[in-house]
N, C-alpha and C positions, 0 to 999 in steps of 0.2 A: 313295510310291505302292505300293500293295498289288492283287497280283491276284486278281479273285472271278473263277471261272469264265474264262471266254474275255474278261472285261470289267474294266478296268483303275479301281481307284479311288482316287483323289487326298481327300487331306483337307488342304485350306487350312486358313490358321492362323489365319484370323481365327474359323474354325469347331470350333479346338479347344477341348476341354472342361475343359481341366486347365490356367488361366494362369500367365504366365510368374512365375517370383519378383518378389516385390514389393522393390523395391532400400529400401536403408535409407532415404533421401530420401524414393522414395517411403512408407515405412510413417511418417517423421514431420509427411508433410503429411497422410495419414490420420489423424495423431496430433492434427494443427493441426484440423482438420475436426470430426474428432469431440468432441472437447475441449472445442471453440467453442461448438457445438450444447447441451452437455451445462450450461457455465457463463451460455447464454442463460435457460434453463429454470432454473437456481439463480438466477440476476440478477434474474430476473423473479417467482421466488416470494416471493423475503422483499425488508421493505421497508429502508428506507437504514438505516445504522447509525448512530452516534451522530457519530463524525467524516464522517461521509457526506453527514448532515443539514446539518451547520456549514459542509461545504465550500460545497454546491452554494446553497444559501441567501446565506451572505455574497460566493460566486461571480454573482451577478447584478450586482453593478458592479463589473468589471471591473479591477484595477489594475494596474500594472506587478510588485507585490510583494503579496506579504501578511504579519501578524503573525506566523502560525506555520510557514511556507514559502515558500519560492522560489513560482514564477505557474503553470507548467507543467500539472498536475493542474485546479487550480481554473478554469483557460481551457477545460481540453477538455471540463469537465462544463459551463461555461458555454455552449462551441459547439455543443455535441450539444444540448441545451437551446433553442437557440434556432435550431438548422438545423433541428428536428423540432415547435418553438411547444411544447413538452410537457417538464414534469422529472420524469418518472414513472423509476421504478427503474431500469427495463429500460435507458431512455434514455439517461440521465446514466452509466450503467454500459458503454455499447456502445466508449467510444470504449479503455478499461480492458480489455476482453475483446480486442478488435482486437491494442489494445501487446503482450499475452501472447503472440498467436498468431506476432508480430512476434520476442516473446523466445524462444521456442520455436525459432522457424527459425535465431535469432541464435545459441543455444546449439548448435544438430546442425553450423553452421558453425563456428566457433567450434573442439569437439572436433573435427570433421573435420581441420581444419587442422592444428591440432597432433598428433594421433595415428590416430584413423580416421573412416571414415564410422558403421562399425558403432560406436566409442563414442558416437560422436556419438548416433547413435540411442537410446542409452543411457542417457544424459547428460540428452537430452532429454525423455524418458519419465518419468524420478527426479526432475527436475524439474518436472512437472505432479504428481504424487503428493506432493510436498512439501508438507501445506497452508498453510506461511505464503506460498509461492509461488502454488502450484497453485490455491488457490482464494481466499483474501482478494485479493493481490498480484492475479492472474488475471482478476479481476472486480469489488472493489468501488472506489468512487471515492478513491483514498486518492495520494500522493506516490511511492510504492515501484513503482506501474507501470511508469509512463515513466522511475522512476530506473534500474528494472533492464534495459529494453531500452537505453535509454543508455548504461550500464555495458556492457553486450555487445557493443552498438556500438564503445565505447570501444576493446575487448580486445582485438577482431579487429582493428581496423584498428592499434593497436597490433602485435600481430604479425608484420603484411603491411609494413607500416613497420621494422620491427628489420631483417625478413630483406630487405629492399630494397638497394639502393646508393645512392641518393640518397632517394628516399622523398619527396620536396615533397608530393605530392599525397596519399601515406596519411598524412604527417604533418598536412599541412592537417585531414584527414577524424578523426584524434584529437583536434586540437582544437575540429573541430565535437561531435562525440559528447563529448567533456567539458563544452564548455558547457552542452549539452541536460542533461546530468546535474547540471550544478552549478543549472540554474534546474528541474529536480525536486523534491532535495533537499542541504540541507550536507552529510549524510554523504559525498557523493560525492567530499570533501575528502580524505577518508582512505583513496579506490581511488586519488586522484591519488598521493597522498604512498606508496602499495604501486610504485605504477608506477617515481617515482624512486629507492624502494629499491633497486629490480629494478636498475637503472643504474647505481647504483654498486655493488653488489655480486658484479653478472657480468661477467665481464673481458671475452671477447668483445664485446660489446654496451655495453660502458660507453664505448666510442668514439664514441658518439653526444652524450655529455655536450660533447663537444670540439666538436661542429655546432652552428648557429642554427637545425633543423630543430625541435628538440621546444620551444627557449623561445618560439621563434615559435607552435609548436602550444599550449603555455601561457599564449600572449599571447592571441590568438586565445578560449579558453576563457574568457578575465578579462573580456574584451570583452564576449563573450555575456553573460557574469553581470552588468557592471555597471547594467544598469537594478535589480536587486535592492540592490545598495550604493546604488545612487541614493534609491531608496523609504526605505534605511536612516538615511541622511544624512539625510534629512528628517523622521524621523519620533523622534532621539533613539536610532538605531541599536536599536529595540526590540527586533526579533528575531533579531539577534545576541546582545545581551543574554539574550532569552529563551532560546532556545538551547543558550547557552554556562554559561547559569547552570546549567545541570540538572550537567555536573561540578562543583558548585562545595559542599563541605560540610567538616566539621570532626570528623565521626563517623567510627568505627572500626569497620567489619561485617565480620566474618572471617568468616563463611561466606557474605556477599552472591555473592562471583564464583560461588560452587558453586553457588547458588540461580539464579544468573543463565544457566547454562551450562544447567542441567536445565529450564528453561525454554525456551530457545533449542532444545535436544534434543526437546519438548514440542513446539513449534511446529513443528516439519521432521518430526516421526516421531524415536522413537525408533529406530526398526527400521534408519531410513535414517543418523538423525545418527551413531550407531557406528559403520557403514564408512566414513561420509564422512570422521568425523577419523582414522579408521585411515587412508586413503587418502593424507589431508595430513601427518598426523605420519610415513608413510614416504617422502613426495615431501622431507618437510623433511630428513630424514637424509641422503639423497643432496646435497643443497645441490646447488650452482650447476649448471648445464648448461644449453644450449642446445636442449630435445627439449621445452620449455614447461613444464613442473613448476614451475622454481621461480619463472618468472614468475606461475604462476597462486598458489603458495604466497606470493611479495609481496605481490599482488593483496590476497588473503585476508583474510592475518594481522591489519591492524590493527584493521581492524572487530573480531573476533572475540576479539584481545586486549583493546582498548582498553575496553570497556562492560564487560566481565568489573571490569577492574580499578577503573574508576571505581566501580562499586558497593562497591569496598572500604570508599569515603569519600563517599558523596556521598548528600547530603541528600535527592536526590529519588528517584522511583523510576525503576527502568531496567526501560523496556519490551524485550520478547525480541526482540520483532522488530528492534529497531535494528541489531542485528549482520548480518541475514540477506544484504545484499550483500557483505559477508564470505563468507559459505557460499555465495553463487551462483556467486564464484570457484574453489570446489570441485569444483563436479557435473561438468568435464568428467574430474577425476581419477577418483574414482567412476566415471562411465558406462565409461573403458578399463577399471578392475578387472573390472568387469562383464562386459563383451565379452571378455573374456581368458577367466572363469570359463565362459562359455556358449558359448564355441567348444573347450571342453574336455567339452564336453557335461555339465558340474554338473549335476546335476537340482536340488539343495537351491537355486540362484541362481534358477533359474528359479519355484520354489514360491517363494520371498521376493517377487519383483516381484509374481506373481500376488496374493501374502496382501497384499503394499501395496495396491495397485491396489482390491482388494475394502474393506478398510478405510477405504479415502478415500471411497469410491463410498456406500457402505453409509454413514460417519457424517456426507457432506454429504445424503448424500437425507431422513435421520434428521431433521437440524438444519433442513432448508429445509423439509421438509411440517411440522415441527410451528410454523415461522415463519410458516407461511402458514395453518393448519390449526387452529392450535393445538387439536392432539386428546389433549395431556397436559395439561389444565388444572389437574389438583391439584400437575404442577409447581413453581407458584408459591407453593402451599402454602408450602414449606420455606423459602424467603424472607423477610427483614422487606418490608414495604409498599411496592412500588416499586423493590424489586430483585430482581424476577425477571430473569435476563437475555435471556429470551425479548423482554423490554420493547426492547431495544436496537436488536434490528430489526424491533420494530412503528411503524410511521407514526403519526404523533398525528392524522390527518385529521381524526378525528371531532369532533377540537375545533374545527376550524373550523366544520362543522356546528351543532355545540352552542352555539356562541358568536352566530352567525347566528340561529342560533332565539330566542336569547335578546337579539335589538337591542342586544347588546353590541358587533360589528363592522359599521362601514359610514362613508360618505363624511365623518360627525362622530364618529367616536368617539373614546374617547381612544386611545392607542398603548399597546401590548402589550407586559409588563418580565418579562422572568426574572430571577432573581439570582447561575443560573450556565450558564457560557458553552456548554454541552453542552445543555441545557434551552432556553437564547434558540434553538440551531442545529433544534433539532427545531420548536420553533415555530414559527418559521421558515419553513420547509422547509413545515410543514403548513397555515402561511395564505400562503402561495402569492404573498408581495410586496404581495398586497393592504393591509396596514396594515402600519406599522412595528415593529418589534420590537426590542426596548435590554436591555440589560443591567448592571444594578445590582450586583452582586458586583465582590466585590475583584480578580477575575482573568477579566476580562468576554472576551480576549481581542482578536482581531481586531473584535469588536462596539465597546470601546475605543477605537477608533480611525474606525472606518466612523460609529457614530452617536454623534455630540456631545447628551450628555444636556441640556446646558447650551440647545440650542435647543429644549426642549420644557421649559422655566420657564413656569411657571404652567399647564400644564395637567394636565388629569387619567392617570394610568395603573392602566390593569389589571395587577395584580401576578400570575404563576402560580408557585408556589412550592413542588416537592414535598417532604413528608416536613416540611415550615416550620409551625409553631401561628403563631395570631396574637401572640402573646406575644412570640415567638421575630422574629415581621419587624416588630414597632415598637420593639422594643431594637435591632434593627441599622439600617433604613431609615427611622423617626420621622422624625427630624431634617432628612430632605429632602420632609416632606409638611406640611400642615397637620393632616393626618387620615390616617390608612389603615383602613379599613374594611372586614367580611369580605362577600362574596360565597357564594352557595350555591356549592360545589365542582365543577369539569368532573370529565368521566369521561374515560378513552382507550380506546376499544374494540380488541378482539383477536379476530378471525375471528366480530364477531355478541358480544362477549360483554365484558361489565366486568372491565378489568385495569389499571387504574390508577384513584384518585383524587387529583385535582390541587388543593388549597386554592386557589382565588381572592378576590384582596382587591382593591380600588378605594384609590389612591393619590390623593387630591385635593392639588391646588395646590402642584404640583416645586417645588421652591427649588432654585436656580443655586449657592447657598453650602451646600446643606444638608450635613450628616454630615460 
């Protein structure tokens, strides 16, 4: 209360002009808010991507499994899809935007727990600027969403569980959140196999080994997964097979791990992957203690080991991404470094998050107006025919269109073949269930399995086949036609404008024995 004159003045607080501190919680539901807003408008500008297209396309019937993953991912774009009648990008993308916002709060708890709120806050931040998190992971329809809010789930109640005395109930709640991970994706095998490191190599905590509490919580886990074993069991165990084969080669690459690490570095931000492994490689040198470090360096490690190493020897390629629930195990050590540095008033800590922050902002705005825009069109220039990667997230709509116009799609036509399973997915995707679409190549995937080419013997298919001569698809497909014959070419239009031409051929009278 202040006095003017003979007259006494009060200023309530609901009428103050200078608000209170924004508490860390709250700056990372500000964080959740804004975030969300920002990857709607990304969701919504550019169209699916090439696993995007395959998921939500072969996701309209439903199974307990699928070839290339656990069910988890492919149900939610299927649900959003049909709670909304519509699989337009935004759509099929909301329910992936949602899980982030989900991982995001899972993370600020998470470091809360173990060390503060402010890392938390920290933690949380570095992990939206991450973009194999921040923005693929964040928003597009891919396995790694719900694997990594699962995984977070996992950790916390992990935690709440160690430091417990009896624990039934957080332990019950890890083996909910491992199942949910394990029907996301397999890798979630190797946070499991982090977790039991962690037990037998902390002394305190390894008393838990001697309880029914975590094999029950294991039990529990295997439970949830077994409709995926079940799918596997009957189907010749495919995608375990599939899977498992990707380690499996006879080749020596002595610089594959280094190429695999600078990728992985690539995918997270360099800026960010340097302190993050500085952070791990000094939580590791302390070894064991009970203050969460080396739980979260268990956590970590195998991902981030294992794919390194398999690239030493392995036949196929190792995508960067695969480690990255490795590296999610990190960000809460990171976010304390952080919070320690900016409560010492660093200014340089503070210009880094800023220069992140702009970086990610600035090269997602870049990528999505010119996906939606494309207002660099001599981009494609530099490309051979069809590998522009602009292409990857443009929608093939216009084929549908074109195809329409041309009384080539409708209640008698013949059905629609790609020859590889990336190509069937966009088809797919862009004739909209209205006609079938099969897959002819050696590695059809889940198409494989979903359509038996074997029941459309004897009739006709339209071939789409990019970068294919005709030459080129009666030496490989002849053998299962009477005829294959060329068709004038589709186009794929890009913001109004020709960016792709697609060879189309007409496949007369399937043979069941052909090829």
């Amino acid at each position: 209360m202040y006095e003017v004159g003979s007259q006494a003045l009060t200023i309530r607080p609901a009428l103050r002009l200078v608000p209170k501190p924004v508490t860390p919680a709250g700056a990372v539901l500000w964080l959740i808010l804004i975030s969300a807003m920002l990857r709607l408008v990304f969701g919504a500008a550019m169209g699916l991507g090439i696993d995007e297209s395959y998921m939500v396309a072969i996701g309209r019937q439903p199974q307990i499994s699928y070839f290339d993953h656990p069910p988890i991912s492919w149900w939610l774009s299927w649900g959003a899809a049909r709670l909304f009648h519509d699989e337009a990008a935004i759509v099929v993308r909301l329910p992936f935007i949602a899980l982030f916002a989900a991982t995001t709060w899972l993370m600020f708890r998470l470091t809360e727990r173990l060390f503060s709120a402010e890392a938390g806050l920290w933690a949380a931040m570095l992990l939206n600027l991450s973009p194999v998190f921040g923005v693929t992971t964040a928003s597009w329809v891919l396995p790694d969403g719900p694997l990594d809010c699962a995984l977070l789930g996992f950790t916390l109640c992990l935690v709440h569980a160690l430091d417990s005395q009896h624990g039934s109930r957080w332990w019950a709640a890890v083996g909910l959140w491992a199942g949910l991970a394990l029907l996301s994706k397999y890798i979630a095998l190797l946070i499991g196999a982090g977790a039991f490191l962690y037990l037998l190599s902390e002394p305190v905590h390894r008393r838990w080994l001697r309880r029914p509490e975590p094999y029950l919580a294991a039990l529990l886990a295997l439970l949830l997964f077994s409709p995926v074993v079940m799918w596997n069991a009957r189907h010749g165990f495919a995608s375990f097979l599939f899977q498992g084969g990707r380690a499996a080669g006879a080749r020596l690459h002595p610089l594959a791990p280094l190429i695999v690490l600078g990728g992985e570095a690539l995918f997270l931000l360099p800026s960010i992957w340097l302190p993050l492994m500085a952070s791990f490689v000094s939580s590791l040198r302390r070894g064991p203690g009970r203050n969460g470090e080396w739980l979260l360096c268990c956590l970590g490690v195998l991902p981030i080991v294992a794919f390194a190493m398999i690239a030493l020897w392995s036949q196929s390629r190792i995508f960067f991404h695969w480690a990255a629930p490795g590296y999610l195990m990190l960000f809460p050590l990171l976010g304390r470094a952080v919070a320690a540095r900016l409560a010492e008033g660093d200014r340089k800590t503070r210009i880094w998050v800023l220069a992140n922050a702009a970086v990610v902002i600035a090269a997602a705005t870049l990528v999505a107006s010119e996906a939606r825009w494309n207002w660099l069109p001599e981009l494609g220039e530099h490309f051979a025919p069809g590998a522009d990667p602009d292409l990857a997230a443009v929608d093939w709509s216009s084929l549908k269109t074109e195809l329409a116009q041309r009384h080539l799609i409708g209640p008698d036509s013949p059905a629609v073949a790609a020859i590889r399973w990336h190509e069937a997915g966009k088809l797919d995707y862009a004739l909209g269930g209205t006609i079938p679409v099969l897959c002819l190549g050696k590695d059809p995937r889940e198409y494989g399995i979903l359509r038996d080419i074997g029941a459309y013997e004897g009739r006709n298919l339209l071939i789409i086949a990019s970068r294919s001569s005709l030459p080129q698809i009666r030496a490989e497909f002849g053998s299962m036609f009477r005829s294959i014959d060329p068709l004038p070419p589709l186009t794929v239009m890009h913001a109004g404008k020709a960016a792709m031409t697609l060879p189309l051929y007409l496949g007369r009278d399937l043979h069941r024995n052909g090829g």
